[in-house]
C-alpha positions in Angstrom: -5.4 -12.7 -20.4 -5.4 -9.0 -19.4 -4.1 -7.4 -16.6 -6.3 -6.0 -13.7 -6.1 -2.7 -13.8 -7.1 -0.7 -10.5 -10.2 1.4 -10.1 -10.0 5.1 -9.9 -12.1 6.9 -7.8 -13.2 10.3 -9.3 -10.9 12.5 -7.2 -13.6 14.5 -5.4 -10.4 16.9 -3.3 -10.5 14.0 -0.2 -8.2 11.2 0.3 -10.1 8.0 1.1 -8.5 4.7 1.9 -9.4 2.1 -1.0 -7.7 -0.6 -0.4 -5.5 -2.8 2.1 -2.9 -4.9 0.4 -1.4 -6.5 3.2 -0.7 -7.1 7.0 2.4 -8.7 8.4 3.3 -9.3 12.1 6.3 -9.2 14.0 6.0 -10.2 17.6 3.3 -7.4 18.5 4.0 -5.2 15.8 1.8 -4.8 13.0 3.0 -3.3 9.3 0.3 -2.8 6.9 -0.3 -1.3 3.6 -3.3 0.7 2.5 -4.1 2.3 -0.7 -5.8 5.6 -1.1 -7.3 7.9 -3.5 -5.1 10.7 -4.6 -5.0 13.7 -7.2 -2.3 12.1 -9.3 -4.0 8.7 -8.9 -3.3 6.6 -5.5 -1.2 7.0 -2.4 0.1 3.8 -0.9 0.7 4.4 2.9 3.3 2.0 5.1 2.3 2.1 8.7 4.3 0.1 11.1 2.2 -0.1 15.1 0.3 2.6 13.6 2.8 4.7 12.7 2.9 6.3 9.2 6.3 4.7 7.5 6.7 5.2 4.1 4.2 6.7 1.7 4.3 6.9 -2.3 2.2 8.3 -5.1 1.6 6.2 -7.9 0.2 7.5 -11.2 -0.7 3.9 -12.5 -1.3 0.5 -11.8 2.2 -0.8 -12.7 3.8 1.4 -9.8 1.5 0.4 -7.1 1.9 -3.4 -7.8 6.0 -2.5 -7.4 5.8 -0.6 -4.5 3.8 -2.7 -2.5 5.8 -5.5 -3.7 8.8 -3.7 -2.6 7.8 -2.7 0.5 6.5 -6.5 1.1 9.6 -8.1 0.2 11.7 -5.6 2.8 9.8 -6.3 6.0 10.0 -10.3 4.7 13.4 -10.3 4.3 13.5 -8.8 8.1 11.4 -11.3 9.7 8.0 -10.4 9.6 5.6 -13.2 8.5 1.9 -12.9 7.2 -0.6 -12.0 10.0 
């Protein structure tokens, strides 16, 4: 079985969000993670409440699965629970 591999936008010079790969909550607080087109293939953006976190480039599909896996597994292991 072959792995999905991720569409990529033609990079037209304007970052649009693609994707959402998650939303976990915390109380109020909300942490999500959004994929967006980028030069160099896609930006994955952390925003906690709104607020821009973390963000990463990643030139293929491999590092975006990770990161957002990473990212996931952090805010988990502190607490937050699907939303």
């Amino acid at each position: 079985m072959s792995e999905p591999v991720l569409q990529r936008y033609a990079w037209d010079g304007v970052q649009r969000e693609v994707a959402e790969w998650w939303t976990l909550k915390k109380g109020q607080r909300r942490a999500v993670c959004r994929m967006f087109t980028h030069v160099f293939g896609h930006e994955l953006r952390l925003e906690v409440s709104r607020e821009l976190v973390a963000s990463e480039v990643c030139r293929d599909d491999e590092q975006v699965l990770s990161c957002q896996e990473r990212w996931r597994a952090v805010l988990e292991a502190k607490g937050w629970k699907k939303a």
